[in-house]
N, C-alpha and C positions, 0 to 999 in steps of 0.2 A: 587286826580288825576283820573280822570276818561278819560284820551287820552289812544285812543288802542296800541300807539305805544312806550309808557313807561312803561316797567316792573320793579318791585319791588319785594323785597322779602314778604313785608304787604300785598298790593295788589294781587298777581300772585304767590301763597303756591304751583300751578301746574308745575311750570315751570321745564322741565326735566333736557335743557344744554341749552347752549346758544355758540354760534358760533360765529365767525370774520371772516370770510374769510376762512371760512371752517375748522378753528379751534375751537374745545372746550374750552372752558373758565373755571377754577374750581374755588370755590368762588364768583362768580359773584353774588352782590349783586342790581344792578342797570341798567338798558339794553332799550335805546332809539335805537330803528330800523329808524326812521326818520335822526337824528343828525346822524347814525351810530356810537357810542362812547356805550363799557362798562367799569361802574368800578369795582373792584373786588379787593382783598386783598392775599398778597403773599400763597403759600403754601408752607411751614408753615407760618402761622403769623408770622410778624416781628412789634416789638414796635420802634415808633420813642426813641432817645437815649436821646432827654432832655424833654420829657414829657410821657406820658401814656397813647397816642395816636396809637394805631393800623394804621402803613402804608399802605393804598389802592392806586391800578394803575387805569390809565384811558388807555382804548387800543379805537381804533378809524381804520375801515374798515366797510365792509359789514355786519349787522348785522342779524343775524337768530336766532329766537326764537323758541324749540321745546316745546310743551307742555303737558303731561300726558292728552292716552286719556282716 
């Protein structure tokens, strides 16, 4: 993935927070600014109940990326 407007956690090790709508996002593993949509995982984790699958959200607004400078 080399589009500037999809952050990862492989790709983008910098990334400080990540915002919605001028909210902070914690766990954010996945963060497209174009689509406006992140996904990210409860805090605390929570396991799906009939597999061993870690439940993640998808939130969808404005997206803002802050980066370590």
């Amino acid at each position: 993935m080399n589009q500037k407007h999809i952050y990862t956690v492989e790709s983008y090790p910098q990334v400080k927070e990540v915002l919605v709508d001028g909210v902070k996002i914690k766990n954010a593993y996945y963060a497209d600014t174009k689509k406006g949509l992140v996904r990210h995982f409860d805090d605390p984790p929570k396991v799906h109940k009939h597999g061993k699958d870690v439940i993640s959200r998808t939130v969808h607004g404005c997206v803002e990326v802050v980066l370590n400078d």
